[in-house]
Jmol script that loads the backbone (N, CA, C; Angstrom):
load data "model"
ATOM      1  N   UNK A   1       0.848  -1.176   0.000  1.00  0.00           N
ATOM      2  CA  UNK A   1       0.000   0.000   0.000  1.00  0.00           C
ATOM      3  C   UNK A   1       0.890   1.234   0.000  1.00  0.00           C
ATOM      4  N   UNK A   2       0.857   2.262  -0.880  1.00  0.00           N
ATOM      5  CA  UNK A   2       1.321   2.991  -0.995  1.00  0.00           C
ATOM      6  C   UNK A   2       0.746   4.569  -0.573  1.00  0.00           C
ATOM      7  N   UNK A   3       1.010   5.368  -0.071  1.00  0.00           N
ATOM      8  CA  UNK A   3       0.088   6.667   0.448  1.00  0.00           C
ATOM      9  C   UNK A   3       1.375   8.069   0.215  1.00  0.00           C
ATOM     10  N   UNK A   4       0.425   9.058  -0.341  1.00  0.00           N
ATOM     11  CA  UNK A   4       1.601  10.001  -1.305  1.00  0.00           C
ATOM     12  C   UNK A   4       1.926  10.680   0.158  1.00  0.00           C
ATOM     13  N   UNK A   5       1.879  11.172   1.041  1.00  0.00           N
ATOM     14  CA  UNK A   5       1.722  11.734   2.237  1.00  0.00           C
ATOM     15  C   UNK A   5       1.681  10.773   3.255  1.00  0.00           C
ATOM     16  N   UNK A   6       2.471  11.736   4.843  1.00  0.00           N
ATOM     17  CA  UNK A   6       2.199  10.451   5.911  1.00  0.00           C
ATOM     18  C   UNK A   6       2.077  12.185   6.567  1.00  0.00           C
ATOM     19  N   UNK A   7       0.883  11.895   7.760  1.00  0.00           N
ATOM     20  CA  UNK A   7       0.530  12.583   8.487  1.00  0.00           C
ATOM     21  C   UNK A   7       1.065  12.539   9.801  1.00  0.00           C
ATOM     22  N   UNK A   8       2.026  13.005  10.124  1.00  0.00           N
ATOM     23  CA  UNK A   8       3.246  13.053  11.430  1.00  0.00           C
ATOM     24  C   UNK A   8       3.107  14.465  11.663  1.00  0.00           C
ATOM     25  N   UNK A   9       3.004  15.125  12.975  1.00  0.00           N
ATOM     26  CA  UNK A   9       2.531  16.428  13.528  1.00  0.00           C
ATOM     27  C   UNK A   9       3.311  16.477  14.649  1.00  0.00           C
ATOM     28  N   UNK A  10       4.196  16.811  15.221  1.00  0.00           N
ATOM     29  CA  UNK A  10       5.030  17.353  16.607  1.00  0.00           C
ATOM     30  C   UNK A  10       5.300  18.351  16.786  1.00  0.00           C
ATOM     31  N   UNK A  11       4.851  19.269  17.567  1.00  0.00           N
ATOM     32  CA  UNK A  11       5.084  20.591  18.018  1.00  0.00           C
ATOM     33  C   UNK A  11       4.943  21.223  16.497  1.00  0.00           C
ATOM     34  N   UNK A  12       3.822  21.293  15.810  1.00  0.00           N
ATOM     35  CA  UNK A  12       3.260  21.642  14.980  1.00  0.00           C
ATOM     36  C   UNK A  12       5.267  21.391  13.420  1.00  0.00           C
ATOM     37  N   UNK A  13       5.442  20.423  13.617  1.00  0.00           N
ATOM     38  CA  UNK A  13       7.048  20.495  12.649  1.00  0.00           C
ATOM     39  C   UNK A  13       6.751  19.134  12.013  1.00  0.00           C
ATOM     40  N   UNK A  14       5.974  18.898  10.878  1.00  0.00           N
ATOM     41  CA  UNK A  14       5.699  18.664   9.824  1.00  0.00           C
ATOM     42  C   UNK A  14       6.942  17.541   8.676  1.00  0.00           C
ATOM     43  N   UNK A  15       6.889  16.936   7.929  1.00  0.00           N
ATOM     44  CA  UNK A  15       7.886  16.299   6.737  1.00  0.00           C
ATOM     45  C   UNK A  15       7.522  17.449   5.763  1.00  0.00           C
ATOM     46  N   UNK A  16       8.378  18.250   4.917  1.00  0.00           N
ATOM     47  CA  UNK A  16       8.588  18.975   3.857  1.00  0.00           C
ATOM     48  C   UNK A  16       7.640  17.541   2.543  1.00  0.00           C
ATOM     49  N   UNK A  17       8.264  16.718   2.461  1.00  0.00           N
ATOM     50  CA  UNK A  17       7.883  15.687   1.970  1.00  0.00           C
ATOM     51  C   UNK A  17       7.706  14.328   2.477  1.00  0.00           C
ATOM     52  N   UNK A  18       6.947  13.289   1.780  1.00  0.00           N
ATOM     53  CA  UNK A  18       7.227  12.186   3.111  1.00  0.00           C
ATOM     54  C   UNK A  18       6.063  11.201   2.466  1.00  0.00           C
ATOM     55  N   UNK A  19       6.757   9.924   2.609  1.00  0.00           N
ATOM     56  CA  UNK A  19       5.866   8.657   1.622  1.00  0.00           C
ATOM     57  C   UNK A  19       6.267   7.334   2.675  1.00  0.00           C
ATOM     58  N   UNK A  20       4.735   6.705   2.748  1.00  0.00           N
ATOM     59  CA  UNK A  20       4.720   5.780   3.271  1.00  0.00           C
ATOM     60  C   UNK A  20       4.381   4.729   2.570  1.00  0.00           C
ATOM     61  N   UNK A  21       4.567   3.503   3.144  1.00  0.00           N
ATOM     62  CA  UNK A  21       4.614   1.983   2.376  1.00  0.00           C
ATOM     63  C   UNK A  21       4.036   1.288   3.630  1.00  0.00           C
ATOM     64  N   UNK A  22       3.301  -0.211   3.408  1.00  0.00           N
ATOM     65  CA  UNK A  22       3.412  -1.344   4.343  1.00  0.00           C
ATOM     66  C   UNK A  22       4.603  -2.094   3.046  1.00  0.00           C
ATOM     67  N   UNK A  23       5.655  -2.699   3.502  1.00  0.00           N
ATOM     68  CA  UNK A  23       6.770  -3.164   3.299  1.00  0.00           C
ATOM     69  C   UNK A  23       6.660  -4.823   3.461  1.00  0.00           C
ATOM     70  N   UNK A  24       7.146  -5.756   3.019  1.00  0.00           N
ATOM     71  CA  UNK A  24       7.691  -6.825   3.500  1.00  0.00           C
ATOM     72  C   UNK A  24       8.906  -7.436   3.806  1.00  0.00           C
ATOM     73  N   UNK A  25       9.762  -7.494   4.702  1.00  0.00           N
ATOM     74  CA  UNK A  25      11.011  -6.929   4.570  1.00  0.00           C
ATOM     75  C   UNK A  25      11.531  -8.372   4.065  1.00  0.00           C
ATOM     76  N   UNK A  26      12.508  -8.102   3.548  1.00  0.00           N
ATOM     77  CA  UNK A  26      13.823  -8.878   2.698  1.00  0.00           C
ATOM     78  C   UNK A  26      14.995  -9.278   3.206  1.00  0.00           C
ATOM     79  N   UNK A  27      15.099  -8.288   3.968  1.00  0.00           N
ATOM     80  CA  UNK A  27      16.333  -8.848   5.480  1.00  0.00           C
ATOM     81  C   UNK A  27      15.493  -7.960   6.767  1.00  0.00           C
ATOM     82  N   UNK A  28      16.646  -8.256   7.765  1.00  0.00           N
ATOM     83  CA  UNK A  28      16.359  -7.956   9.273  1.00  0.00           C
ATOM     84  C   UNK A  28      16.338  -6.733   8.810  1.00  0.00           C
ATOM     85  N   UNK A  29      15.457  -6.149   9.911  1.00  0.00           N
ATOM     86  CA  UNK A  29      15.689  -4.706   9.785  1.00  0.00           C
ATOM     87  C   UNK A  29      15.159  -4.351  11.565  1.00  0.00           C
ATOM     88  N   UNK A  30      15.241  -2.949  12.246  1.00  0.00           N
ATOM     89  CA  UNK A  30      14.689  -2.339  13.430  1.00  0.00           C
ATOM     90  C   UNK A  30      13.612  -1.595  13.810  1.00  0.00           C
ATOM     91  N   UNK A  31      12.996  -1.816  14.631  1.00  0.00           N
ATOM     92  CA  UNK A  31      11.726  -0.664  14.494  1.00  0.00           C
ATOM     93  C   UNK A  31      12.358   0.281  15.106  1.00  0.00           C
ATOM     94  N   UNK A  32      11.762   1.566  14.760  1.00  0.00           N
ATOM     95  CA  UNK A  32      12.464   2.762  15.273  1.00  0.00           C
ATOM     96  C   UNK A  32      11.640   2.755  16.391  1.00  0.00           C
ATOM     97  N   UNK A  33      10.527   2.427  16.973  1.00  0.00           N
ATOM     98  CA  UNK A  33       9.613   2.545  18.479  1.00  0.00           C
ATOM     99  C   UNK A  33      10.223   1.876  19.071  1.00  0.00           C
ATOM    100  N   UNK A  34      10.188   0.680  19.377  1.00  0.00           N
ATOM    101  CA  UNK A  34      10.507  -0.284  19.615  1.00  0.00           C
ATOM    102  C   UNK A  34      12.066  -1.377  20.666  1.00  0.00           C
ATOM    103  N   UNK A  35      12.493  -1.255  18.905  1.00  0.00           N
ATOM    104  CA  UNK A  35      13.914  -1.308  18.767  1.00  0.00           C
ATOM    105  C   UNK A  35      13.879  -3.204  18.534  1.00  0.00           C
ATOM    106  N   UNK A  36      12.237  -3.858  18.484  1.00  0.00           N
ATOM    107  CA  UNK A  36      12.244  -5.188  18.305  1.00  0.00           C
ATOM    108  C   UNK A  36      12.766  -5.673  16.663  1.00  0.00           C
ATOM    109  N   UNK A  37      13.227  -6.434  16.405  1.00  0.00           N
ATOM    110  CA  UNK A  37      13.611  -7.236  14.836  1.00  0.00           C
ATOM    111  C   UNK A  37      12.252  -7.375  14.361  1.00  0.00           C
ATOM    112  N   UNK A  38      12.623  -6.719  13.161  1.00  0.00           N
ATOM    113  CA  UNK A  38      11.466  -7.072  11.716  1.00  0.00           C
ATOM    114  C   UNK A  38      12.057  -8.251  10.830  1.00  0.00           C
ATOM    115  N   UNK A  39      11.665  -9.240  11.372  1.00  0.00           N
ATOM    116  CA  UNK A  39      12.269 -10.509  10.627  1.00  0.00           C
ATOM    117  C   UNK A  39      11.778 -10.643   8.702  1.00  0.00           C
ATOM    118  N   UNK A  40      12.689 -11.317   8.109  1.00  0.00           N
ATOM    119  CA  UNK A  40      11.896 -11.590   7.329  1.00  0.00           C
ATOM    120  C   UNK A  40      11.199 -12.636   6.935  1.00  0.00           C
ATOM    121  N   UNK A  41      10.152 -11.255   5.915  1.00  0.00           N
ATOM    122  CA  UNK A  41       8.828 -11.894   5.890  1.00  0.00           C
ATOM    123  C   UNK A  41       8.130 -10.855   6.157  1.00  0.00           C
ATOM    124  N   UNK A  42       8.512 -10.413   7.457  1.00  0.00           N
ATOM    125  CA  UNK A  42       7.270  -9.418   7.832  1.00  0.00           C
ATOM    126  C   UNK A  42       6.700  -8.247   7.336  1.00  0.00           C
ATOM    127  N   UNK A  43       5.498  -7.794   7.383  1.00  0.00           N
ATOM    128  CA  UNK A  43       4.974  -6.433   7.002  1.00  0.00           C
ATOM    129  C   UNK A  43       5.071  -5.649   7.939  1.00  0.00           C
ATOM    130  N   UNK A  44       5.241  -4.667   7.575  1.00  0.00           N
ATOM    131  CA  UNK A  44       5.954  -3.087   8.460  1.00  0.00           C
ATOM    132  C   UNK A  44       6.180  -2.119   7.494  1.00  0.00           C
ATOM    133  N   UNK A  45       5.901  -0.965   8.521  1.00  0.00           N
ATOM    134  CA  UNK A  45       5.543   0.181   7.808  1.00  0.00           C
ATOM    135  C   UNK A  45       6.851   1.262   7.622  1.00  0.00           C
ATOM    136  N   UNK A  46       6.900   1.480   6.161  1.00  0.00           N
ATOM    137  CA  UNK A  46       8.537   2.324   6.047  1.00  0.00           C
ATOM    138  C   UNK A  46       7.974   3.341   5.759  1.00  0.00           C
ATOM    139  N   UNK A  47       9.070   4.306   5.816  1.00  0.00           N
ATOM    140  CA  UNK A  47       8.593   6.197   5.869  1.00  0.00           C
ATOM    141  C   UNK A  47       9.707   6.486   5.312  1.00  0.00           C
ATOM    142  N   UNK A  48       9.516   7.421   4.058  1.00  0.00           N
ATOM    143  CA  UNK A  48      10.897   7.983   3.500  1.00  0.00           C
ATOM    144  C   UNK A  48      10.551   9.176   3.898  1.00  0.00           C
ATOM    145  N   UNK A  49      11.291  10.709   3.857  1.00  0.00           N
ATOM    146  CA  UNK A  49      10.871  12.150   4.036  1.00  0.00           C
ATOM    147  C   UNK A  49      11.792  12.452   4.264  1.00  0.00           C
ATOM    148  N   UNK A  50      11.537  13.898   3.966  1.00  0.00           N
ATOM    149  CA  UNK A  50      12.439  15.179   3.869  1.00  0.00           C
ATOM    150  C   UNK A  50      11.556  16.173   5.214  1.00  0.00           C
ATOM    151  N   UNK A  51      12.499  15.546   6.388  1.00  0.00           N
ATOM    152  CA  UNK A  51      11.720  16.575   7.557  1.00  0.00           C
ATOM    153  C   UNK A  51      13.481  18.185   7.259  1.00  0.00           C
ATOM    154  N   UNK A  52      14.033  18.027   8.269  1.00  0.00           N
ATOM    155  CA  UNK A  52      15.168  19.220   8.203  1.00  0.00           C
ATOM    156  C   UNK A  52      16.116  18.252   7.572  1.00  0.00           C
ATOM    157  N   UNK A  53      16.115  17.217   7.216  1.00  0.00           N
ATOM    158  CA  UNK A  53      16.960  15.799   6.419  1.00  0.00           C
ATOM    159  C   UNK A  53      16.215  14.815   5.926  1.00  0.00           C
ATOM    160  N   UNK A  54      16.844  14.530   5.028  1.00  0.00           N
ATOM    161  CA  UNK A  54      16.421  12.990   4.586  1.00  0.00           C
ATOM    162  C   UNK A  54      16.152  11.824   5.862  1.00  0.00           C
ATOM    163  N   UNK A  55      15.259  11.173   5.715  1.00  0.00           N
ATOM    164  CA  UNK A  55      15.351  10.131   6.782  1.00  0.00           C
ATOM    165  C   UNK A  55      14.272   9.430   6.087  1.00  0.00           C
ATOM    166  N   UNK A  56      14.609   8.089   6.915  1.00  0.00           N
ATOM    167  CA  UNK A  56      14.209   6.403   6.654  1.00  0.00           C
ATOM    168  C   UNK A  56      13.395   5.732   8.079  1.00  0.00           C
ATOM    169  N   UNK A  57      12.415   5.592   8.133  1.00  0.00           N
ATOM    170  CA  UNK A  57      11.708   4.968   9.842  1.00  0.00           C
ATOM    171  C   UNK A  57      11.155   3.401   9.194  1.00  0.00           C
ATOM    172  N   UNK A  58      11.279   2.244   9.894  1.00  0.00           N
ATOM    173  CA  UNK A  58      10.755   1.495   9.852  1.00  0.00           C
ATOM    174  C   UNK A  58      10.163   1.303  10.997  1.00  0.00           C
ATOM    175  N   UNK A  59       8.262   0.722  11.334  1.00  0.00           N
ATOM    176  CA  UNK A  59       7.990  -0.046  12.068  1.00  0.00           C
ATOM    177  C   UNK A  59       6.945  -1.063  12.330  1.00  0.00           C
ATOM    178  N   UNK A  60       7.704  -1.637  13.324  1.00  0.00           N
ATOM    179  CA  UNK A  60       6.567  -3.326  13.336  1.00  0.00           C
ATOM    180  C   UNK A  60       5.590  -2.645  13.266  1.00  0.00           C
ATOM    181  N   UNK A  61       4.550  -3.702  12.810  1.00  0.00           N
ATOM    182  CA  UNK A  61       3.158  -4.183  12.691  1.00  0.00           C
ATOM    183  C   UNK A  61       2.384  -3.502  13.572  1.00  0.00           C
ATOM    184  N   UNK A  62       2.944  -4.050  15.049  1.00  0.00           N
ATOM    185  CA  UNK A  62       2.479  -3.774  16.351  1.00  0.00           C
ATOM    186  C   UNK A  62       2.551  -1.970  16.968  1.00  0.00           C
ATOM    187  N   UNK A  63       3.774  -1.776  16.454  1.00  0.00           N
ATOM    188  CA  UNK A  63       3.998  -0.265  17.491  1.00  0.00           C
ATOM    189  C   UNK A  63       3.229   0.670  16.213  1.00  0.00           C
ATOM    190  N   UNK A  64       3.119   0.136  14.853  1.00  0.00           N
ATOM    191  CA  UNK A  64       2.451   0.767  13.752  1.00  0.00           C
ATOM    192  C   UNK A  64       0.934   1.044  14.442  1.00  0.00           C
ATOM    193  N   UNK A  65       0.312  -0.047  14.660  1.00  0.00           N
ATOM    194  CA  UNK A  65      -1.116   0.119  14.942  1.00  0.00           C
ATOM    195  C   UNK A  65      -1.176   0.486  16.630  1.00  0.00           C
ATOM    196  N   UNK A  66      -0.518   0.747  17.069  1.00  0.00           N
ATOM    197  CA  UNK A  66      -0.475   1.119  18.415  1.00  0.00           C
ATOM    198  C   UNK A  66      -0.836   3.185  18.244  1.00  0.00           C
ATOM    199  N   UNK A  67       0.020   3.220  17.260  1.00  0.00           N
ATOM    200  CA  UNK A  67       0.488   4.788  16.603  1.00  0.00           C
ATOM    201  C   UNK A  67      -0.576   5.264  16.079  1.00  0.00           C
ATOM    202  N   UNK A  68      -1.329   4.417  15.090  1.00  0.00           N
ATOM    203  CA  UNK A  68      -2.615   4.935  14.296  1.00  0.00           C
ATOM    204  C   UNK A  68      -3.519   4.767  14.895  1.00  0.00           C
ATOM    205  N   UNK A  69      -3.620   3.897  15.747  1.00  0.00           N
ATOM    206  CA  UNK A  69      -4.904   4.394  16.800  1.00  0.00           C
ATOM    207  C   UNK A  69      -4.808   5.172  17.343  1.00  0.00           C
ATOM    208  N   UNK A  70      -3.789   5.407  18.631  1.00  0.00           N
ATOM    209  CA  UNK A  70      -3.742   6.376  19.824  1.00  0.00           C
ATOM    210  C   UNK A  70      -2.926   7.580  19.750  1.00  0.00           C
ATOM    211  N   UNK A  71      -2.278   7.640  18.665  1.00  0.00           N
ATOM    212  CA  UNK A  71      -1.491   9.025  18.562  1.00  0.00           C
ATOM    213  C   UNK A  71      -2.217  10.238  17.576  1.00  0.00           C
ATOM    214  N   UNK A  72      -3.680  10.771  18.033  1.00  0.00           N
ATOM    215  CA  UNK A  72      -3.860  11.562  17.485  1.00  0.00           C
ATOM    216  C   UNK A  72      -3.558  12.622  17.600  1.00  0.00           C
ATOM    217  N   UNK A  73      -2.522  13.092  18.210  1.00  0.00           N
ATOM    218  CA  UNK A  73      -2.443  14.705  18.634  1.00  0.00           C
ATOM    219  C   UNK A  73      -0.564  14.731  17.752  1.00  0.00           C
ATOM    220  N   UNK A  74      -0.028  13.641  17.594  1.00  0.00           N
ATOM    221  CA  UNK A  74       0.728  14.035  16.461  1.00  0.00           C
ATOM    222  C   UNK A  74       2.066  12.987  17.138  1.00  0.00           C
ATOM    223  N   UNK A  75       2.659  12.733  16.602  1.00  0.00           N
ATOM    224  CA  UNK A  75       3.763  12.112  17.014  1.00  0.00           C
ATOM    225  C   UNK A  75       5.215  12.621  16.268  1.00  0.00           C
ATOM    226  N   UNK A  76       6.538  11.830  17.216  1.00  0.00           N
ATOM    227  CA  UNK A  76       7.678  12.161  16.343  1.00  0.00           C
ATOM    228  C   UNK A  76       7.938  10.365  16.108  1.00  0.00           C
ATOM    229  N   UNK A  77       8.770  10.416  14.853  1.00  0.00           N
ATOM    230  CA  UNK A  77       9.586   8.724  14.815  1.00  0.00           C
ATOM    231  C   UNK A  77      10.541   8.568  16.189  1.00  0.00           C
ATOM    232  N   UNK A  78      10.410   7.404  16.239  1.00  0.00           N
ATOM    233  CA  UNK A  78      11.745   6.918  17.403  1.00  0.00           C
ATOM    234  C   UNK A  78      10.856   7.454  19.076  1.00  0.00           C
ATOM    235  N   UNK A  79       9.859   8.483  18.691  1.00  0.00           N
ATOM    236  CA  UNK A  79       9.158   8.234  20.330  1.00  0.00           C
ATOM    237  C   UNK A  79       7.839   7.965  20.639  1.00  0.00           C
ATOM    238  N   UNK A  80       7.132   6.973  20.166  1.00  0.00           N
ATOM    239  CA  UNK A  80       6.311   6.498  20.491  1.00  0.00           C
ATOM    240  C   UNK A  80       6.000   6.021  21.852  1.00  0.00           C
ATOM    241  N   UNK A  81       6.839   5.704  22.749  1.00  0.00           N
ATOM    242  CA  UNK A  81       6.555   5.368  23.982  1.00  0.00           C
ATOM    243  C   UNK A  81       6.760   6.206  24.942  1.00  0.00           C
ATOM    244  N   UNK A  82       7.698   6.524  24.344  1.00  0.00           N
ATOM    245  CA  UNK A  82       7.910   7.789  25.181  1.00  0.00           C
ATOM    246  C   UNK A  82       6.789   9.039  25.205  1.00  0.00           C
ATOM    247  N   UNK A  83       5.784   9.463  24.003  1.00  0.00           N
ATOM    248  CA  UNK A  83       5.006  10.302  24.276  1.00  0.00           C
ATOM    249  C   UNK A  83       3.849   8.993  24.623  1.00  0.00           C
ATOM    250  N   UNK A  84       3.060   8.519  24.663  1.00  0.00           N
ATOM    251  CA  UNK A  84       2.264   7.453  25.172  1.00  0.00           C
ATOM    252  C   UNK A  84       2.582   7.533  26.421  1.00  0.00           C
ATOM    253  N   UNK A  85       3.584   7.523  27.372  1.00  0.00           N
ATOM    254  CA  UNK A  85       4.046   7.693  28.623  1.00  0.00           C
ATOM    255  C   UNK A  85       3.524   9.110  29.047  1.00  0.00           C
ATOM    256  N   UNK A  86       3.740  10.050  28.327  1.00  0.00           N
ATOM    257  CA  UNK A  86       3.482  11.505  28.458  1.00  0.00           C
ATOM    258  C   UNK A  86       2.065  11.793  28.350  1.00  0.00           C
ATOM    259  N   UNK A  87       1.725  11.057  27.450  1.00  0.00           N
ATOM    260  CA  UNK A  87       0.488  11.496  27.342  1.00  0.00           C
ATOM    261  C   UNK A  87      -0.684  10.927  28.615  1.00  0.00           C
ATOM    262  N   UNK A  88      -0.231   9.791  28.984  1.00  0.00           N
ATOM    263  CA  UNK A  88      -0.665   9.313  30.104  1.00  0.00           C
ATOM    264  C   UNK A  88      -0.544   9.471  31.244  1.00  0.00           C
ATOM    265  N   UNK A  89       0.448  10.427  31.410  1.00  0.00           N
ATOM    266  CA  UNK A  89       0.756  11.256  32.390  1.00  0.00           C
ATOM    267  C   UNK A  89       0.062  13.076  32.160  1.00  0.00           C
ATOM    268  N   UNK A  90      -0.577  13.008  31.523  1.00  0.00           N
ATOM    269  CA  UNK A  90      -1.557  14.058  31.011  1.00  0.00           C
ATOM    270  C   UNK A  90      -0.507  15.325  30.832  1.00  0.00           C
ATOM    271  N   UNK A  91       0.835  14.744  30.435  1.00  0.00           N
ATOM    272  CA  UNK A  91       1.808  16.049  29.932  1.00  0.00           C
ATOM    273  C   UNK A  91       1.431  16.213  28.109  1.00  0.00           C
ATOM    274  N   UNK A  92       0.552  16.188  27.589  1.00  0.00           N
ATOM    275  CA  UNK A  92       0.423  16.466  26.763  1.00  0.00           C
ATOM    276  C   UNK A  92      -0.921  16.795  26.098  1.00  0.00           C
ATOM    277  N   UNK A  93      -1.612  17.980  25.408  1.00  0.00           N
ATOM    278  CA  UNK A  93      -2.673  18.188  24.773  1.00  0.00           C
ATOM    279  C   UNK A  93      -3.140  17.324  23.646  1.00  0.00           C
ATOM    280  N   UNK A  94      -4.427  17.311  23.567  1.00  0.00           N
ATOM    281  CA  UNK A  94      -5.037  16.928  22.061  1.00  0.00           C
ATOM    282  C   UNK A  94      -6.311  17.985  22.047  1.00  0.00           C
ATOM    283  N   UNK A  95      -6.474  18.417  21.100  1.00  0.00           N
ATOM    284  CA  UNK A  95      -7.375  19.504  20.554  1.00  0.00           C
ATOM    285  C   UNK A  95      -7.668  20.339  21.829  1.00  0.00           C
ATOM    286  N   UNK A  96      -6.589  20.727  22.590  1.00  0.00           N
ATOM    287  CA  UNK A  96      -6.596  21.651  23.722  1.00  0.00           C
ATOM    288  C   UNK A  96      -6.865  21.251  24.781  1.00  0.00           C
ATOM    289  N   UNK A  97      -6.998  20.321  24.807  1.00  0.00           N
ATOM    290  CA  UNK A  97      -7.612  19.402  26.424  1.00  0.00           C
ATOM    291  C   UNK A  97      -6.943  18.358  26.801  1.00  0.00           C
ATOM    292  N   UNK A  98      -6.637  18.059  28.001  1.00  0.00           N
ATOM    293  CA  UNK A  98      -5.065  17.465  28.696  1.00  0.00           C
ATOM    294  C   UNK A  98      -5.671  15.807  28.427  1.00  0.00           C
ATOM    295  N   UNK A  99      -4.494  15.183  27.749  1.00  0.00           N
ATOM    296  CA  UNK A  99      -5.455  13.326  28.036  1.00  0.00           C
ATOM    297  C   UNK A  99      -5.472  13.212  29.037  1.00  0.00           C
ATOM    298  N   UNK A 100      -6.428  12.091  29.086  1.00  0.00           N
ATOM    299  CA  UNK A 100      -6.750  11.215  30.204  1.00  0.00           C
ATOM    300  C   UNK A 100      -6.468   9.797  29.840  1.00  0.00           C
ATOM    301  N   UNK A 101      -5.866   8.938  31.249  1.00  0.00           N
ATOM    302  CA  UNK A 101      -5.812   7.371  30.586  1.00  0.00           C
ATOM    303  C   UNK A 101      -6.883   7.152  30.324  1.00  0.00           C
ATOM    304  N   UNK A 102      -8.064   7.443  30.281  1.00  0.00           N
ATOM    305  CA  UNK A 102      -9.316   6.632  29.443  1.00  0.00           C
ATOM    306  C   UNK A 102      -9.381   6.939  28.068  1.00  0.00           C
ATOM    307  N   UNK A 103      -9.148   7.830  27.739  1.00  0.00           N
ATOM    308  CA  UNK A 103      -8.546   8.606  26.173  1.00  0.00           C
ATOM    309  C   UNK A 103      -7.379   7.158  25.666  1.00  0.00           C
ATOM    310  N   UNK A 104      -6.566   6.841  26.300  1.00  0.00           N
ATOM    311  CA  UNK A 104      -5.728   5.854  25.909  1.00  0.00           C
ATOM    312  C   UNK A 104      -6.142   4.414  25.922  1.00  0.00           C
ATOM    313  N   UNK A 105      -6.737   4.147  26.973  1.00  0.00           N
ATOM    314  CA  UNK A 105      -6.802   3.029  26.960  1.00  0.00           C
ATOM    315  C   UNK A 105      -8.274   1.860  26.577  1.00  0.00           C
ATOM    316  N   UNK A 106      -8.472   3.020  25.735  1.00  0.00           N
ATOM    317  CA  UNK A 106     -10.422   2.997  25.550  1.00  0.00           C
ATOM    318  C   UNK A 106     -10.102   3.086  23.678  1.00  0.00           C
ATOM    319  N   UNK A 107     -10.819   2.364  22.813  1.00  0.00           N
ATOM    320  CA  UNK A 107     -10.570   2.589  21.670  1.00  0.00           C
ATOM    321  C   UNK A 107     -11.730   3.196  21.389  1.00  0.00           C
TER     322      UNK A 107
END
end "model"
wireframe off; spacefill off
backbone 0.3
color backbone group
């Protein structure tokens, strides 16, 4: 699946450009959330873009759909748990109003 745009939002700082894939990988590769092995075989989601550099994100399956559900107020690559932590600690807004763990843990 291919998508001309990937919608990534942190402190309102945006990809200049930026293309996403579900992937099947061909060798090992890392999730950038994570840091678990994308064996091959597996499907996982790659990100090319032009944020202030070129950059490359791969991730599992798992921290992928963890991200597209619960990260609506915007995320960066490489911190997914780390804002999920934050946000559950109600250090962080979504449409102006502080989360709550029921916001998280409620689909």
């Amino acid at each position: 699946m291919f998508e001309a745009c990937c919608c990534v939002d942190y402190s309102d700082i945006g990809p200049d450009l930026c293309r996403t894939e579900t992937r099947r990988a061909a060798k090992e590769h890392y999730c950038c959330e994570c840091g678990a092995t994308i064996h091959v075989g597996e499907r996982h989601e790659y990100v090319t873009g032009k944020w202030d550099y070129w950059s490359t994100f791969r991730t599992c399956a798992p921290c992928a759909a963890v991200r597209n559900d619960r990260m609506s107020c915007g995320w960066a690559y490489g911190r997914l748990w780390e804002d999920m932590r934050d946000c559950l600690g109600g250090h962080c807004d979504c449409d102006d109003e502080p989360c709550t763990c029921d916001d998280w843990l409620c689909p």
